[in-house]
N, C-alpha and C positions, 0 to 999 in steps of 0.2 A: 504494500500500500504506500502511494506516495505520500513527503510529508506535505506536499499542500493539501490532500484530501486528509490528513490529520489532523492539520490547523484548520481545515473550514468545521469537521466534524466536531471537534472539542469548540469550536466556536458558537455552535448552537446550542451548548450548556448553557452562558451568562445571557445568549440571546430567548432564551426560553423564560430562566429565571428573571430579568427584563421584563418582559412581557405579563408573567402571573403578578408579578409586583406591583404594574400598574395598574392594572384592571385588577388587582385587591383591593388596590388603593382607592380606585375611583367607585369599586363598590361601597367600601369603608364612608366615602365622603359623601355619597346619594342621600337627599335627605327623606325625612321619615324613619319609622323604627319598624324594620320587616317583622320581630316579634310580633307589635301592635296590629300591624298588619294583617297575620296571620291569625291572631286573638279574635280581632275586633275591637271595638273599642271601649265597648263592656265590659272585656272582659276580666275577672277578678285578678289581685298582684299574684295568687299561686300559679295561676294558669298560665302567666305572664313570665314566673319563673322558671317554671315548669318546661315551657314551651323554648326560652333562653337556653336551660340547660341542654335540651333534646338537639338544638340546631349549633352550639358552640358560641351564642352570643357573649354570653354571661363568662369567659375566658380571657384572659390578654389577649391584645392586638398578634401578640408575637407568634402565640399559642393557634392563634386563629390561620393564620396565615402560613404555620405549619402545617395544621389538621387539612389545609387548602391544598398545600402541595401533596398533601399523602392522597389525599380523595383522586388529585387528577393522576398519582401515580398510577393510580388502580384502576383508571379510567371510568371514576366516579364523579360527574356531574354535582352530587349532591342535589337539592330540590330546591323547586321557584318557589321564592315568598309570596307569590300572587295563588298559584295555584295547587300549590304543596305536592305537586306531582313531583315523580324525578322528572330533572331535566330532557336525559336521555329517553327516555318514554316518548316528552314531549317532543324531540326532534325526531325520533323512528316515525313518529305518525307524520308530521309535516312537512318533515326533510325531500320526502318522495316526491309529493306534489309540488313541492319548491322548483325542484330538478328540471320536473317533466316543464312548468312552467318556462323555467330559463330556456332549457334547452328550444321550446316551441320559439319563443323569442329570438332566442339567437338565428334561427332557423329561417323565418320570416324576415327580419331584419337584415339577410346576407340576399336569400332570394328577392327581395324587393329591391333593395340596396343597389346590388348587380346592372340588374332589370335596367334601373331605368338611370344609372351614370353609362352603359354602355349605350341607352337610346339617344341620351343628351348628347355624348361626342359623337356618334355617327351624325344625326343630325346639327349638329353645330351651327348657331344662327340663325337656325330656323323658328319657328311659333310654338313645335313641339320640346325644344332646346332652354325656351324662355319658361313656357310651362314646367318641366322640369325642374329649373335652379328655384322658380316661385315655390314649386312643392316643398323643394329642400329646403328652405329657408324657412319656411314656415312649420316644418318637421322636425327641425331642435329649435324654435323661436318658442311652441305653444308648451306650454306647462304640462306635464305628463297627466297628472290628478283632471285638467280641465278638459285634456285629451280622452281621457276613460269614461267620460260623463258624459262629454258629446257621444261618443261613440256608441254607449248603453245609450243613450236616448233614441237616439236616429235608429238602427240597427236592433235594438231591443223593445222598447216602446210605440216607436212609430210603424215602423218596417213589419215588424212581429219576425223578425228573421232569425235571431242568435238569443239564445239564451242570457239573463244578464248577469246572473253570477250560479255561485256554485262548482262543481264539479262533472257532477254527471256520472259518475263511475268512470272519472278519468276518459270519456268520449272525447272524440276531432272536437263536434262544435262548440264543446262549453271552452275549448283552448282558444278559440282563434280572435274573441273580444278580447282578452286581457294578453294573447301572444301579439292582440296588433297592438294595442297601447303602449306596453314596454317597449316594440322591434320597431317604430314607428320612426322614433326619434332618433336611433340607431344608424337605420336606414337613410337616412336621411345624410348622415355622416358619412356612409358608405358610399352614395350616388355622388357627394361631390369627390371624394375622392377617388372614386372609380373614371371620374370623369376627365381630372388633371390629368389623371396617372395615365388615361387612355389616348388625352390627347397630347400629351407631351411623349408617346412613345411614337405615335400615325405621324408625327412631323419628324423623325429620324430620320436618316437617307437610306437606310436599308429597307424603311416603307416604302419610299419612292422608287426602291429596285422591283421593289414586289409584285408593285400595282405596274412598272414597265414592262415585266415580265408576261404580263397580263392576268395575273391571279384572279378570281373571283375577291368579289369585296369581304365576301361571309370568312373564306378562308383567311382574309390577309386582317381580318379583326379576329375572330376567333380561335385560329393557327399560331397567330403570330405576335399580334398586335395586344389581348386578353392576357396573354402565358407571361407579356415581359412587363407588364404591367401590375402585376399579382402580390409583388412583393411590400407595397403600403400596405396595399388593401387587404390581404391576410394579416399585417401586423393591427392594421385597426379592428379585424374582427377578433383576434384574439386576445383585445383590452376591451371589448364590449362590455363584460361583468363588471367594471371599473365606471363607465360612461353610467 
């Protein structure tokens, strides 16, 4: 093993213990008393103890933030003060439909994205070219929350077409309201840069070999011109979960 993968791996020791430190810390400083919380606020000072003792309140700071570290050794969550459930409980059930969520997003947001920065540079200048940059801009411009509202209205209320929330046992159409909300504004980011990226490669001189040679257009954009263009455009979809 080399020593610089021994210096990165010993260096995820102090960058771990970092990290539980803070976010003890910032849970330490949240205000409200999770006890109380969890009590009510009725409830009597045994219950109160009672309830301290069971969770490690009622311990030093030091003490706490050990018991902290031992739990995640064990990869024990420990339980939410809102809902007393374990944690891990709470993410097996949610985590799943989280997933599937993102992923629909991502998914929409690359396929649309694509779509219509390769329509914009092939047509460039045109009415369809102008439409396009209006969409984009106004696809990271509108507010995600004001975007999901219009969308359930029009589409859910009006239309009678998508269902407006829910699941559905995981079906296509309860995804594709909340996959186009999130992929919307994504998308959006995709098209313009599919479209720099598309038209600053179609002005190189080995396009201008291409199209002398007499290529088809489909080919000398989708062959050629898409493949060397690729490399933004996969780096902005795979910072999507960040956007």
């Amino acid at each position: 093993m080399s020593p610089y993968l021994i210096k990165r791996l010993l260096l995820v020791i102090p960058t771990v213990l970092g990290i539980t430190c803070i976010t003890f810390c910032l849970m330490q400083g949240l205000p409200g008393d999770p006890v109380q919380g969890l009590a009510g606020e009725q409830a009597d000072p045994e219950v109160l103890a009672a309830i301290a003792k069971e969770i490690g309140t009622d311990r030093p700071v030091l003490l706490q933030y050990l018991g902290y570290l031992s739990l995640l050794a064990r990869g024990e969550l420990g339980r939410s003060y809102y809902t007393n459930r374990k944690v891990i409980d709470d993410l097996s059930q949610k985590l799943p439909n989280t997933l599937i969520l993102a992923g629909a997003a991502v998914v929409f947001a690359t396929a649309c994205g694509l779509l219509l920065g390769i329509l914009m540079a092939v047509m460039r200048g045109t009415l369809w070219d102008r439409l396009g940059l209006m969409l984009s801009v106004g696809g990271f411009s509108v507010p995600v929350f004001w975007l999901g509202l219009l969308l359930m209205y029009i589409f859910a209320f009006v239309l009678h077409l998508l269902p407006a929330s829910g699941m559905g046992n995981r079906s296509f159409i309860f995804l594709i309201l909340p996959a186009a909300t999130l992929g919307l504004n994504s998308a959006a980011y995709i098209a313009r840069i599919t479209r720099t990226s598309l038209l600053d490669i179609l002005s190189q001189p080995y396009m201008m070999t291409a199209r002398a040679k007499g290529l088809k257009k489909t080919a000398i954009i989708g062959k050629h011109a898409l493949q060397n263009s690729l490399i933004p455009i996969i780096t902005l979809i795979g910072n999507l979960d960040r956007n």
